[in-house]
PDBQT receptor file of N, H, CA, C and O in Angstrom, charges set to zero:
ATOM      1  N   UNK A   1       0.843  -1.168   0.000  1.00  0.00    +0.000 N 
ATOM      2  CA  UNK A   1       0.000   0.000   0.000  1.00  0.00    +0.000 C 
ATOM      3  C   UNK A   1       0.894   1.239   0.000  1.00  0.00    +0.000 C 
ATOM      4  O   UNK A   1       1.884   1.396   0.715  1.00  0.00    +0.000 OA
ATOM      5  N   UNK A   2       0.454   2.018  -0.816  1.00  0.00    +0.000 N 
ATOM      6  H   UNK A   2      -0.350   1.891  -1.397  1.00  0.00    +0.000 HD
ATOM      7  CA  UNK A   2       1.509   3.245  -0.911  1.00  0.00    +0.000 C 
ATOM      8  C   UNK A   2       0.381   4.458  -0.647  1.00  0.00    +0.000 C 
ATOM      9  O   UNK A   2      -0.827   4.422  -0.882  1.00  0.00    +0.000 OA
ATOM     10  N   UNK A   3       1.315   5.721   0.013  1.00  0.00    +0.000 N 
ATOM     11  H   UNK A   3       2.297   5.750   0.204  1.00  0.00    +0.000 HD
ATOM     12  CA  UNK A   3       0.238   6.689   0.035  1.00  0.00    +0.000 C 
ATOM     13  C   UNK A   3       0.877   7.834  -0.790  1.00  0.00    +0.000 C 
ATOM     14  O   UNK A   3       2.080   8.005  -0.989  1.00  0.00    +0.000 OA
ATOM     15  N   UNK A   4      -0.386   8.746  -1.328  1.00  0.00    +0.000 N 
ATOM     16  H   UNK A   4      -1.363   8.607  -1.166  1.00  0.00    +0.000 HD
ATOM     17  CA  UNK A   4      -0.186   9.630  -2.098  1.00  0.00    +0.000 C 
ATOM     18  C   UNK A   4       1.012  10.556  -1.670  1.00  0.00    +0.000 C 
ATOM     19  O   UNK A   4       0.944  10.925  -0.498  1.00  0.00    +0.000 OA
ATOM     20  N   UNK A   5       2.001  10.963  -2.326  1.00  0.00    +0.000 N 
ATOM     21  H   UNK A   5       2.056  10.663  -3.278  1.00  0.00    +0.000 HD
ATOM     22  CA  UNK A   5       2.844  11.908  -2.553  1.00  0.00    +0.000 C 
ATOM     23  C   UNK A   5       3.063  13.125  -3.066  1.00  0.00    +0.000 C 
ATOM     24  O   UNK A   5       2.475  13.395  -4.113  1.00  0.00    +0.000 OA
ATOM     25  N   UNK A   6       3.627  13.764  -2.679  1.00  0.00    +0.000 N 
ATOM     26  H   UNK A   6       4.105  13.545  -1.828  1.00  0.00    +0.000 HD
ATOM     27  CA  UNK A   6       3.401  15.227  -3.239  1.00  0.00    +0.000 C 
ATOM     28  C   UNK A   6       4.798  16.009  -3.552  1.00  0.00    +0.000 C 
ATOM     29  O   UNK A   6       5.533  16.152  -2.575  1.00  0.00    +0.000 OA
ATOM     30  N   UNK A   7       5.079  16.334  -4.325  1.00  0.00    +0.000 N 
ATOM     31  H   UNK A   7       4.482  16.219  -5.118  1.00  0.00    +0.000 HD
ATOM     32  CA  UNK A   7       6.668  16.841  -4.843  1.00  0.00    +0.000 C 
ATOM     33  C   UNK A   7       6.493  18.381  -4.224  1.00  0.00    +0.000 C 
ATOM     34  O   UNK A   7       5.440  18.837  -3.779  1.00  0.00    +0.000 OA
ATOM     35  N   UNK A   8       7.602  18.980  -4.291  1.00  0.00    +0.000 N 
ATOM     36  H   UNK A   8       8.458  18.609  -4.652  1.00  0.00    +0.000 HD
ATOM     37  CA  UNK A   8       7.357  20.829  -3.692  1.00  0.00    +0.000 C 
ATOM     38  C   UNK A   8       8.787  20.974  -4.076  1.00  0.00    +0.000 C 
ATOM     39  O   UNK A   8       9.783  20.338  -3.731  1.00  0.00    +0.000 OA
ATOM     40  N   UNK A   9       8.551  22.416  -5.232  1.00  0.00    +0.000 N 
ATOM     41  H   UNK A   9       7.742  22.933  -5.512  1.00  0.00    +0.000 HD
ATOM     42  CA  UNK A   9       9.559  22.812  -5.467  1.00  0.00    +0.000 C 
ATOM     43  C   UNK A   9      10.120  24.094  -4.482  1.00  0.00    +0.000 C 
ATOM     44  O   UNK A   9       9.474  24.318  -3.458  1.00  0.00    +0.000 OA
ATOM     45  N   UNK A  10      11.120  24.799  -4.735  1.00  0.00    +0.000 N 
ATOM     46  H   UNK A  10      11.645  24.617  -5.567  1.00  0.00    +0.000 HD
ATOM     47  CA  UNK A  10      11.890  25.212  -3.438  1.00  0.00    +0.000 C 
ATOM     48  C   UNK A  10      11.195  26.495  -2.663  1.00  0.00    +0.000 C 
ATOM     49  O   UNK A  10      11.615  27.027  -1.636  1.00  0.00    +0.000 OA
ATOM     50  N   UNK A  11      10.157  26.809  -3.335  1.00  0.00    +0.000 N 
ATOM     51  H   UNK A  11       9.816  26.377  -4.169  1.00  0.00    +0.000 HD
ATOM     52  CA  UNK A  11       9.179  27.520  -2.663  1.00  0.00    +0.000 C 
ATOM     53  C   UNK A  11       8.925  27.231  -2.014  1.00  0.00    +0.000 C 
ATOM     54  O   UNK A  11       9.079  27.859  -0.967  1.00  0.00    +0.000 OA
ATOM     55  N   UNK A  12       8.363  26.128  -2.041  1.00  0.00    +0.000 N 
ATOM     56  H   UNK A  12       8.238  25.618  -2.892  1.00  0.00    +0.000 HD
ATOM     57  CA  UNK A  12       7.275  25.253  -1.257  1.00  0.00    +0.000 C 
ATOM     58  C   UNK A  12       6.101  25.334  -1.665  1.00  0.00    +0.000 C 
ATOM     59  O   UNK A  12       5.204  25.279  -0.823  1.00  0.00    +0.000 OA
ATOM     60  N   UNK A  13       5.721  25.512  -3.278  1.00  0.00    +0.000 N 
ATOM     61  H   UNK A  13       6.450  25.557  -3.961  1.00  0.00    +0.000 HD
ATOM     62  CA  UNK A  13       4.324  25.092  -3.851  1.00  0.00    +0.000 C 
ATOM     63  C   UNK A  13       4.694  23.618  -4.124  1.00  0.00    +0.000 C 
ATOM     64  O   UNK A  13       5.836  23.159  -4.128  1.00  0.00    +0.000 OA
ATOM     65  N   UNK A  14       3.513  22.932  -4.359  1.00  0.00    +0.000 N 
ATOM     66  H   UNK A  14       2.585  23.304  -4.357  1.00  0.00    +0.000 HD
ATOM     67  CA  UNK A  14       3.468  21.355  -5.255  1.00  0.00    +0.000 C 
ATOM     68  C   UNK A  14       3.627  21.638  -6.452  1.00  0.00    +0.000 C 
ATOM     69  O   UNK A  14       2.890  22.344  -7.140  1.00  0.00    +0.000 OA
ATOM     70  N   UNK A  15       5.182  20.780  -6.953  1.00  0.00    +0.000 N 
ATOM     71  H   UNK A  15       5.781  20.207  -6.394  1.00  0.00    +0.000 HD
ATOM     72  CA  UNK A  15       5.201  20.934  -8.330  1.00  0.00    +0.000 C 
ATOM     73  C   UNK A  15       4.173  19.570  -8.888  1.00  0.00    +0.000 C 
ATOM     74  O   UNK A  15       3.475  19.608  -9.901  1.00  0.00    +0.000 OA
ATOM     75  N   UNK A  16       4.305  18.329  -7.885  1.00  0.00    +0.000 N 
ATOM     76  H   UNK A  16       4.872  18.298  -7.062  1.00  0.00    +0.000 HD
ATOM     77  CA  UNK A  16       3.930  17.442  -8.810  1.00  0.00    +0.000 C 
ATOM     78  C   UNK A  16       3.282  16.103  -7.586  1.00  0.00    +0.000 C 
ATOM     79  O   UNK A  16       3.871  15.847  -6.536  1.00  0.00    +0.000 OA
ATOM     80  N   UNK A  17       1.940  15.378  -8.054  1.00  0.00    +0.000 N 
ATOM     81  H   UNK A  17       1.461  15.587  -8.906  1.00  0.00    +0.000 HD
ATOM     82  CA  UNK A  17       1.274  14.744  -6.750  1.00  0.00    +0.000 C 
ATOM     83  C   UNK A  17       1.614  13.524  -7.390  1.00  0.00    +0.000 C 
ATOM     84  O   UNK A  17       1.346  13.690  -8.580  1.00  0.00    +0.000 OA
ATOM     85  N   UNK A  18       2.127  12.232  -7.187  1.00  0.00    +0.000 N 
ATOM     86  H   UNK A  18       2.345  12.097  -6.220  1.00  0.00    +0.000 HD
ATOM     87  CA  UNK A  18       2.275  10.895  -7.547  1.00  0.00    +0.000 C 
ATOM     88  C   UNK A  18       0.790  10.563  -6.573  1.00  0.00    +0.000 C 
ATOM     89  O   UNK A  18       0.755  10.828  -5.372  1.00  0.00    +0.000 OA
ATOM     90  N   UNK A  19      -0.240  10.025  -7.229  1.00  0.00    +0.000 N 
ATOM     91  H   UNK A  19      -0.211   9.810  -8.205  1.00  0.00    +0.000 HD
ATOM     92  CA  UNK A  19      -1.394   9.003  -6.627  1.00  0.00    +0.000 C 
ATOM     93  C   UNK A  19      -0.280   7.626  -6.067  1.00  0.00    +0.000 C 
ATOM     94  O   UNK A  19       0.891   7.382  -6.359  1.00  0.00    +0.000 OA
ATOM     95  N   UNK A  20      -1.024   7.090  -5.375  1.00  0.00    +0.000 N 
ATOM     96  H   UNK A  20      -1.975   7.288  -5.138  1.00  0.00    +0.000 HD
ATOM     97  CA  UNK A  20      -0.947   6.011  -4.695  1.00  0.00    +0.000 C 
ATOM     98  C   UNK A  20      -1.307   4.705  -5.984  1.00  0.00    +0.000 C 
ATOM     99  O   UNK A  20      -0.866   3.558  -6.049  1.00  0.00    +0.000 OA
ATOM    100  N   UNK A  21      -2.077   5.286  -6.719  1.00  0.00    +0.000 N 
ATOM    101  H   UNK A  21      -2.436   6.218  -6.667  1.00  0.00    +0.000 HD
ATOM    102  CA  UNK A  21      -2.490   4.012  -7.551  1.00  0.00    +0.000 C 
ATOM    103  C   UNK A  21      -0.857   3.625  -8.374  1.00  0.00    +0.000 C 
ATOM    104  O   UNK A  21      -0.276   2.550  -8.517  1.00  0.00    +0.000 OA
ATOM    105  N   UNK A  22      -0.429   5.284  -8.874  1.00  0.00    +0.000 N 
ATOM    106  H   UNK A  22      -0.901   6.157  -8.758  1.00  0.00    +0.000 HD
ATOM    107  CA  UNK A  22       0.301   5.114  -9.828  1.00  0.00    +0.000 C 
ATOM    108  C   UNK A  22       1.757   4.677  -9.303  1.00  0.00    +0.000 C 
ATOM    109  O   UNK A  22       2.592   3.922  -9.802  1.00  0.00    +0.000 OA
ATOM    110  N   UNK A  23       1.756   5.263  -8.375  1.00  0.00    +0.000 N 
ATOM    111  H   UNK A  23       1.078   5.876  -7.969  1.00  0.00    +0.000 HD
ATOM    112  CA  UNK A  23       2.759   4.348  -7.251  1.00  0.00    +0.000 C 
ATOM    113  C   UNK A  23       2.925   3.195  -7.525  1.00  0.00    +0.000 C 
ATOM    114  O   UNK A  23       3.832   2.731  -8.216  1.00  0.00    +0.000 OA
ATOM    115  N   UNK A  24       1.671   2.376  -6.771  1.00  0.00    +0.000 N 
ATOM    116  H   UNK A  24       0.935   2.752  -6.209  1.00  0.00    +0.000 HD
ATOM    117  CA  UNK A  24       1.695   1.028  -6.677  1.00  0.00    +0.000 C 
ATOM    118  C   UNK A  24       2.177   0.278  -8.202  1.00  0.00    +0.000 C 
ATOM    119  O   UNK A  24       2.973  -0.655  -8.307  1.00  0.00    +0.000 OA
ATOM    120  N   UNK A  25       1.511   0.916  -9.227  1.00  0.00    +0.000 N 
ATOM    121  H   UNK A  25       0.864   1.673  -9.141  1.00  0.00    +0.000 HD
ATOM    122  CA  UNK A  25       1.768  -0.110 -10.920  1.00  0.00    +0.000 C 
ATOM    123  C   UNK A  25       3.202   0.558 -11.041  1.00  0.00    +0.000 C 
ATOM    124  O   UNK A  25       3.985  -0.171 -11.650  1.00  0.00    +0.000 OA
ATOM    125  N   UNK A  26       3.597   1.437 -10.729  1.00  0.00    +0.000 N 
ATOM    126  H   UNK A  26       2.961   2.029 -10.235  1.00  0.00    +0.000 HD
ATOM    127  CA  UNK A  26       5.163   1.757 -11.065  1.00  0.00    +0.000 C 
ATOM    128  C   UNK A  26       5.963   0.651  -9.946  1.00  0.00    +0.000 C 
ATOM    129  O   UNK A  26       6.813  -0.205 -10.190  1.00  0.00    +0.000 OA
ATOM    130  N   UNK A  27       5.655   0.841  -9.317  1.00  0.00    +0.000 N 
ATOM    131  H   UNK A  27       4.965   1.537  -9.119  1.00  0.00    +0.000 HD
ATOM    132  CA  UNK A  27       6.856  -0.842  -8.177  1.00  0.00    +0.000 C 
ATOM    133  C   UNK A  27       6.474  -1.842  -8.647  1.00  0.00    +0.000 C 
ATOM    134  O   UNK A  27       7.383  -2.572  -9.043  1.00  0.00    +0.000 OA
ATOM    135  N   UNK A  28       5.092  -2.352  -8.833  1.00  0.00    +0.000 N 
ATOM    136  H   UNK A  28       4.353  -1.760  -8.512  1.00  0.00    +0.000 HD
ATOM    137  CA  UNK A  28       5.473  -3.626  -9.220  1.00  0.00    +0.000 C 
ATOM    138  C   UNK A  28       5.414  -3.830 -10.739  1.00  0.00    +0.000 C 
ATOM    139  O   UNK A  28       5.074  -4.896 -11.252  1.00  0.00    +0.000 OA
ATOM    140  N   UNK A  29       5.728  -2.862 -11.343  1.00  0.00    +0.000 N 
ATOM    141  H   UNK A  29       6.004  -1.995 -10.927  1.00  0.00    +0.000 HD
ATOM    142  CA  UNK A  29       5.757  -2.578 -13.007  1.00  0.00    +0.000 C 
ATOM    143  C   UNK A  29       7.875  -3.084 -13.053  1.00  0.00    +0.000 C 
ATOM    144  O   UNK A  29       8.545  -3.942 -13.627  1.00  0.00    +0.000 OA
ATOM    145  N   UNK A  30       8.124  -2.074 -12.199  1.00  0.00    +0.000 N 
ATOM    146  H   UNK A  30       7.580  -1.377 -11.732  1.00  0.00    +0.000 HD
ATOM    147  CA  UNK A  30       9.939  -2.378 -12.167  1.00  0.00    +0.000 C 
ATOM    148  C   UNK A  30      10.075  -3.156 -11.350  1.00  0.00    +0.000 C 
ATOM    149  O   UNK A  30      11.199  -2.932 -10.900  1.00  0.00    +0.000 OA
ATOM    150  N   UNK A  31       9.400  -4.445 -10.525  1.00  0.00    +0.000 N 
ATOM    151  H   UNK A  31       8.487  -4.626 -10.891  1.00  0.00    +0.000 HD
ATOM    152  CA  UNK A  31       9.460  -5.683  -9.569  1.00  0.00    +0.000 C 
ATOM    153  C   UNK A  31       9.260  -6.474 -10.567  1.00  0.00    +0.000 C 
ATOM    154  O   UNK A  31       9.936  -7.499 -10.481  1.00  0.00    +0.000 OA
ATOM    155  N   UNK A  32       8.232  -6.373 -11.992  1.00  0.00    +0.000 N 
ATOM    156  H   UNK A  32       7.683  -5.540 -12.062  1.00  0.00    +0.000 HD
ATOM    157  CA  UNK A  32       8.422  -7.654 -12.624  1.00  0.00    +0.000 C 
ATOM    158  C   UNK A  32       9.189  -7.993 -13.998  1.00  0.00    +0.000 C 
ATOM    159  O   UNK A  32       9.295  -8.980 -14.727  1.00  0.00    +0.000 OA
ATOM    160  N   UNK A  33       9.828  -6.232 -13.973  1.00  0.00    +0.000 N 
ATOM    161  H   UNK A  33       9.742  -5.431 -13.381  1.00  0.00    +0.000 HD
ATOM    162  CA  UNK A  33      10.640  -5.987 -14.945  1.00  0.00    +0.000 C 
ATOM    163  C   UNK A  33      11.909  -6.035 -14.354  1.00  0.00    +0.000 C 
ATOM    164  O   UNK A  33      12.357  -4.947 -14.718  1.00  0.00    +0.000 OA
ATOM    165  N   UNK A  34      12.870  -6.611 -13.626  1.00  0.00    +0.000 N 
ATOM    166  H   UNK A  34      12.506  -7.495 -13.331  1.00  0.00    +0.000 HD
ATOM    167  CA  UNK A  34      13.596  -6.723 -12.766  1.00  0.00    +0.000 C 
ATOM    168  C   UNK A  34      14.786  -7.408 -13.331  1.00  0.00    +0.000 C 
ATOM    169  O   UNK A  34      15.413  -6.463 -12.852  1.00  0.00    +0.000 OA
ATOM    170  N   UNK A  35      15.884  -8.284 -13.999  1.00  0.00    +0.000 N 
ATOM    171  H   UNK A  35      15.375  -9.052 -14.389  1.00  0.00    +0.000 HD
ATOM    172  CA  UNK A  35      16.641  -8.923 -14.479  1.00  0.00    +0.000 C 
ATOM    173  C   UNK A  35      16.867  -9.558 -13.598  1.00  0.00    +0.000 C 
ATOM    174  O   UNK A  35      17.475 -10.532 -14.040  1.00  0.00    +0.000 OA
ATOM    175  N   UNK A  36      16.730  -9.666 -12.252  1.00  0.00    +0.000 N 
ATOM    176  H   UNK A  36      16.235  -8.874 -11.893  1.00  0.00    +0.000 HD
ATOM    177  CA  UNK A  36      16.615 -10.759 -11.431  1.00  0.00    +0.000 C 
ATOM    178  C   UNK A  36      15.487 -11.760 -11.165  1.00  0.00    +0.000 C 
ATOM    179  O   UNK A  36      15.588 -12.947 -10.857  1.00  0.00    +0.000 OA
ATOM    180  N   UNK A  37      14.076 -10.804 -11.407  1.00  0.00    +0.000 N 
ATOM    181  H   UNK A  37      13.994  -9.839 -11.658  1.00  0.00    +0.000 HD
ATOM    182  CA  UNK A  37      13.369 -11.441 -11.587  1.00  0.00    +0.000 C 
ATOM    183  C   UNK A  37      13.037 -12.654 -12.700  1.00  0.00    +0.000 C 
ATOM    184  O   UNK A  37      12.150 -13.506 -12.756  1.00  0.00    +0.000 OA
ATOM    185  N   UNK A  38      14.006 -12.370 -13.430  1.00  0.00    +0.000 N 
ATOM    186  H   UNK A  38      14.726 -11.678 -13.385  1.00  0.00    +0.000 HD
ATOM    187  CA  UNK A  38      13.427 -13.594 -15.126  1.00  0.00    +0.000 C 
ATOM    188  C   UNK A  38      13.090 -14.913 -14.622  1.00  0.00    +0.000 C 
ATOM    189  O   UNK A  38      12.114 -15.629 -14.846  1.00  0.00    +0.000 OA
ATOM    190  N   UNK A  39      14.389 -15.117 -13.695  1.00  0.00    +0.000 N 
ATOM    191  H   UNK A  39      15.181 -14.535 -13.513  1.00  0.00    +0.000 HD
ATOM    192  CA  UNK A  39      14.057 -16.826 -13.792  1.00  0.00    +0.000 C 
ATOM    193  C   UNK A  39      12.418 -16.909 -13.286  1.00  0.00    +0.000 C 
ATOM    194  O   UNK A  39      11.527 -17.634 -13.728  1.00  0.00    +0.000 OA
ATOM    195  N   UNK A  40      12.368 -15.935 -12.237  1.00  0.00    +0.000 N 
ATOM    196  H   UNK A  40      13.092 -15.346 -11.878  1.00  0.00    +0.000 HD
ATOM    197  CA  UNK A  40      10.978 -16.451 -11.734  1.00  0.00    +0.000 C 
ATOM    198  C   UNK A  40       9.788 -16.240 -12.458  1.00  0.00    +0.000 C 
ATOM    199  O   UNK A  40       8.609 -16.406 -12.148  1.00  0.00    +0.000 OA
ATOM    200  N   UNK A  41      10.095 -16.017 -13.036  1.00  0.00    +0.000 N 
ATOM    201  H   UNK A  41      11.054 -15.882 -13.288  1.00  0.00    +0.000 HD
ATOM    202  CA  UNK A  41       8.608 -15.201 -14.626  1.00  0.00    +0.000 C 
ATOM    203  C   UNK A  41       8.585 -16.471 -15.236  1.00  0.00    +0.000 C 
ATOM    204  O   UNK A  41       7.599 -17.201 -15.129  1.00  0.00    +0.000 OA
ATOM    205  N   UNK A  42      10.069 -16.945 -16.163  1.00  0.00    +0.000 N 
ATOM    206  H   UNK A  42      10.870 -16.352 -16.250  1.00  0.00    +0.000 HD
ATOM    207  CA  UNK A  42      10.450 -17.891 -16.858  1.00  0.00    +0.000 C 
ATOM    208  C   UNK A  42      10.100 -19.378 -16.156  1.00  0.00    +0.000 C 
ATOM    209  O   UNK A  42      10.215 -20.429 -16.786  1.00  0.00    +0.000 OA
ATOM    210  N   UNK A  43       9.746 -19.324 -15.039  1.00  0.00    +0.000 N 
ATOM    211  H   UNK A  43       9.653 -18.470 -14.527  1.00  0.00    +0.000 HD
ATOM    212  CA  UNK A  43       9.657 -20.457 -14.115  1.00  0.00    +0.000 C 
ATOM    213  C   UNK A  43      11.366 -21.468 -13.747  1.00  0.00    +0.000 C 
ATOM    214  O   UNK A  43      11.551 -22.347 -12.905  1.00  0.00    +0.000 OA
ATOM    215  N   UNK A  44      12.033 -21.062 -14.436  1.00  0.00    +0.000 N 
ATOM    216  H   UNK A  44      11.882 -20.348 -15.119  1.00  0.00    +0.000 HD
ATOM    217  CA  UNK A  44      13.447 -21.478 -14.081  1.00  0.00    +0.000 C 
ATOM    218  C   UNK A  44      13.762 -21.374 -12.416  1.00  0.00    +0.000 C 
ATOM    219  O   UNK A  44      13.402 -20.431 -11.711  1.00  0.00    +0.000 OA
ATOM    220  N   UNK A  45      14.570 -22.646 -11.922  1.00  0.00    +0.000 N 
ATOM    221  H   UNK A  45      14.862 -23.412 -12.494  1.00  0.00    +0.000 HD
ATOM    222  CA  UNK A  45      14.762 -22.612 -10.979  1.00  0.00    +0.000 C 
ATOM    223  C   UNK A  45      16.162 -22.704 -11.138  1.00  0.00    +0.000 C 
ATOM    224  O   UNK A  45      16.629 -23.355 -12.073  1.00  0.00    +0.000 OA
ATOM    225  N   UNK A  46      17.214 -21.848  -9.943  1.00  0.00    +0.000 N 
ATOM    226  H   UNK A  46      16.835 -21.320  -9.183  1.00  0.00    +0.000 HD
ATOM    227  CA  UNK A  46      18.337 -22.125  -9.764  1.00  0.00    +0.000 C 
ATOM    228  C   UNK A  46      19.503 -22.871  -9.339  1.00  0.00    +0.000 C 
ATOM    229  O   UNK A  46      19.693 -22.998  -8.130  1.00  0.00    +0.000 OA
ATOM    230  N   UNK A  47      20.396 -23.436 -10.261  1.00  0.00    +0.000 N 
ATOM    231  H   UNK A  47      20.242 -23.333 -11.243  1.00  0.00    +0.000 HD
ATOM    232  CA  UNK A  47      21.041 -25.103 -10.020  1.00  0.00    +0.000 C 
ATOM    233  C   UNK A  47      22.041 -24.621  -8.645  1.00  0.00    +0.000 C 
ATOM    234  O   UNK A  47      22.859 -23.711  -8.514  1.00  0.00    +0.000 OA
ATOM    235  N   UNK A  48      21.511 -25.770  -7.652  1.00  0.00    +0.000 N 
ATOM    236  H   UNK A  48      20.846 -26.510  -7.758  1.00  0.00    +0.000 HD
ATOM    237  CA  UNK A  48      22.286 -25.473  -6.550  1.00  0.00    +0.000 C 
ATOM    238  C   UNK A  48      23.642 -26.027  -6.816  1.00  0.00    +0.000 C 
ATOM    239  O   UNK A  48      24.405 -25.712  -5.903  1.00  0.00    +0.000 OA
ATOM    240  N   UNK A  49      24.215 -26.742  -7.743  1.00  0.00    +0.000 N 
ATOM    241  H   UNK A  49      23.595 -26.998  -8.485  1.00  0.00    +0.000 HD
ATOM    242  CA  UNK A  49      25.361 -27.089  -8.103  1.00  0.00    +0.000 C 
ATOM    243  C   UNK A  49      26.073 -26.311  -8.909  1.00  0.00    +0.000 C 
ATOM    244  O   UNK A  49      27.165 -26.777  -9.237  1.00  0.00    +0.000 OA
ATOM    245  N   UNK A  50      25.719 -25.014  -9.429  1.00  0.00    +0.000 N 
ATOM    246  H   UNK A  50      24.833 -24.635  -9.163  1.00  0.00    +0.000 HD
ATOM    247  CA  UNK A  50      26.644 -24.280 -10.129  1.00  0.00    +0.000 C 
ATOM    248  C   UNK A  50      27.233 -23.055  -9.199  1.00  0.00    +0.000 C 
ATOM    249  O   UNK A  50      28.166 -22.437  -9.713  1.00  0.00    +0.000 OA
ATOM    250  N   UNK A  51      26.849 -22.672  -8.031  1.00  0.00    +0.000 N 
ATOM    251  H   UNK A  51      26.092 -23.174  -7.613  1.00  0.00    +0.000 HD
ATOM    252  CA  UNK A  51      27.408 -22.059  -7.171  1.00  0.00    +0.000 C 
ATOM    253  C   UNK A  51      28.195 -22.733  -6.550  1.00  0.00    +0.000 C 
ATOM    254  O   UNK A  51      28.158 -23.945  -6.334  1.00  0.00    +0.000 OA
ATOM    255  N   UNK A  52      29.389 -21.515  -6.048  1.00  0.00    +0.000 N 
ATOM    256  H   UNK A  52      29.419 -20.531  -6.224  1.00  0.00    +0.000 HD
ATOM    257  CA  UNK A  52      30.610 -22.374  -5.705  1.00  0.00    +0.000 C 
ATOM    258  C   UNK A  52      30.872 -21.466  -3.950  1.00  0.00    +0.000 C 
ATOM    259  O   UNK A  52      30.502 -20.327  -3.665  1.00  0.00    +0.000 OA
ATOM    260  N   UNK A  53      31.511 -22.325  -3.179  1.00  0.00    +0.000 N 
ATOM    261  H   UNK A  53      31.812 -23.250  -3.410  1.00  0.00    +0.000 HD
ATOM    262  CA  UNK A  53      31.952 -21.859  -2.292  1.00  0.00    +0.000 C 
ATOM    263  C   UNK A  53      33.639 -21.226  -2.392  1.00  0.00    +0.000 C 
ATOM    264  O   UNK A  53      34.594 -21.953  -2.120  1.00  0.00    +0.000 OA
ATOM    265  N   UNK A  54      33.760 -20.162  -2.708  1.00  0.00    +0.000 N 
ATOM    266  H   UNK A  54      32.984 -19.571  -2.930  1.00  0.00    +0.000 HD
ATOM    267  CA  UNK A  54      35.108 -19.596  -3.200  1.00  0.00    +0.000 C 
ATOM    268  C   UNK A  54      35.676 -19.101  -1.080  1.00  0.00    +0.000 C 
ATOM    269  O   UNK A  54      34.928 -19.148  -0.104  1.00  0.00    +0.000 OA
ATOM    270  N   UNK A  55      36.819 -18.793  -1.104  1.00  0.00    +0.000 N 
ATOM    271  H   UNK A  55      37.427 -18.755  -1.897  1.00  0.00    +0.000 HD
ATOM    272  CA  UNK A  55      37.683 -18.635  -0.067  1.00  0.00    +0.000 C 
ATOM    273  C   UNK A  55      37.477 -19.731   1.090  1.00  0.00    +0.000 C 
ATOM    274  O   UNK A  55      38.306 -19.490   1.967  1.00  0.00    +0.000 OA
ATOM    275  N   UNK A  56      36.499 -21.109   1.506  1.00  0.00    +0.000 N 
ATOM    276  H   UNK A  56      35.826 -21.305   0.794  1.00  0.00    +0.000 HD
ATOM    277  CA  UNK A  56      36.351 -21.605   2.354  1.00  0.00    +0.000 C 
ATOM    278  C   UNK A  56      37.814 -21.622   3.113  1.00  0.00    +0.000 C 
ATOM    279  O   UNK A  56      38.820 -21.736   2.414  1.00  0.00    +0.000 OA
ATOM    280  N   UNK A  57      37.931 -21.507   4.550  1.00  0.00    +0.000 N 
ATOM    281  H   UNK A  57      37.113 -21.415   5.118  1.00  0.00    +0.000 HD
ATOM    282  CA  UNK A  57      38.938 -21.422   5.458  1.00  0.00    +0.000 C 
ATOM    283  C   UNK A  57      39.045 -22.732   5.571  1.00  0.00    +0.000 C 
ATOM    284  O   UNK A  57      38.241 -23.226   4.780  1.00  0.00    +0.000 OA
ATOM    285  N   UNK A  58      39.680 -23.634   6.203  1.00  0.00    +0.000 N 
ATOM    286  H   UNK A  58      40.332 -23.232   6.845  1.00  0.00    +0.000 HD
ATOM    287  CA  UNK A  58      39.885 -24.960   6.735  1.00  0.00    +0.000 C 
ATOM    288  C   UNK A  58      39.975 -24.721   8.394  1.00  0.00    +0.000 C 
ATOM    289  O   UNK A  58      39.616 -25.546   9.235  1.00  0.00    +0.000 OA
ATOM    290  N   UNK A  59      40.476 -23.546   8.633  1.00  0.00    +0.000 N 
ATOM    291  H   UNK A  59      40.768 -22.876   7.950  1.00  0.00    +0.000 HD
ATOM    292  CA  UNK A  59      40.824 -23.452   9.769  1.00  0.00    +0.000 C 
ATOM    293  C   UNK A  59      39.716 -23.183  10.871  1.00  0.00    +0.000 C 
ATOM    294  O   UNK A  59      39.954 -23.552  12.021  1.00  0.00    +0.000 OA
ATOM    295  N   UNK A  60      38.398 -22.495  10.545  1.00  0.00    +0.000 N 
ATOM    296  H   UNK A  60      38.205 -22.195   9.611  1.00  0.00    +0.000 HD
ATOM    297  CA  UNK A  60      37.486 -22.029  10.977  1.00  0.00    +0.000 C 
ATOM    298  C   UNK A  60      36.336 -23.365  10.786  1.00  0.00    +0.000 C 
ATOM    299  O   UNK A  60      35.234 -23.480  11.322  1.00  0.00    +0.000 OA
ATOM    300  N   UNK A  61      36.999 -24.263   9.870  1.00  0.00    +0.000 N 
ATOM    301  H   UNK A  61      37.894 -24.170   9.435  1.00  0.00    +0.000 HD
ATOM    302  CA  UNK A  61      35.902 -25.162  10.338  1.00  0.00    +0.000 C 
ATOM    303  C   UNK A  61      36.767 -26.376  11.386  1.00  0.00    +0.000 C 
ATOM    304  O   UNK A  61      36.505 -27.537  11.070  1.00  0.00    +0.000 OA
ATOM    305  N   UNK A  62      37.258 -26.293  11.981  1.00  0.00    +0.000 N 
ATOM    306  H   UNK A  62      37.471 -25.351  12.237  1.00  0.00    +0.000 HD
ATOM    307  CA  UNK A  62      38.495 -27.135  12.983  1.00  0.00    +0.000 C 
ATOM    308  C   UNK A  62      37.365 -27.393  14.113  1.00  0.00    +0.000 C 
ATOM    309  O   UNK A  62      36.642 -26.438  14.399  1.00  0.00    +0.000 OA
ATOM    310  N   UNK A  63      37.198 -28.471  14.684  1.00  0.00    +0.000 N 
ATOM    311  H   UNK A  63      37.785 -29.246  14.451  1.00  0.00    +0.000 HD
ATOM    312  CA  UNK A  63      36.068 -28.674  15.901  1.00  0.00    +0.000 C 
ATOM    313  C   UNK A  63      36.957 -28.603  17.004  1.00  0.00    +0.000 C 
ATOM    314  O   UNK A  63      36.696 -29.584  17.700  1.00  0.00    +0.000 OA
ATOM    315  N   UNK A  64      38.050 -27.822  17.622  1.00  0.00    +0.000 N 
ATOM    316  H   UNK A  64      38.262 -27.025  17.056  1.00  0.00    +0.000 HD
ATOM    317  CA  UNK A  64      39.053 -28.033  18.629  1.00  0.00    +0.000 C 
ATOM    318  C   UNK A  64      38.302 -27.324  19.706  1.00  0.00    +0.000 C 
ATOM    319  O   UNK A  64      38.783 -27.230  20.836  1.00  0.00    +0.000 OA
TER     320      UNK A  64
């Protein structure tokens, strides 16, 4: 839920009112336009085998 907004230029009149409606379709307009979002549009799920664990310590996993 978003609430209406109101811009004010350095006077302090309103230059410009964003509605709440137009709010709302602008976030989730750039939430489903997202490049992170694809896989989930695409229904692709991500291979837990192509991520890698890079710098693992040896030392920090020691049970002493």
């Amino acid at each position: 839920m978003f609430h209406e907004v109101k811009i004010f230029d350095k006077k302090g009149k309103v230059k410009k009112v964003l509605s709440s409606k137009k709010l709302s379709s602008e976030y989730w307009n750039s939430f489903f336009h997202n490049p992170f979002s694809e896989s989930m549009q695409k229904g692709k799920k991500t291979d837990p085998k192509s991520k890698t664990n890079a710098n693992v310590d040896d030392e920090s996993l020691d049970s002493r």
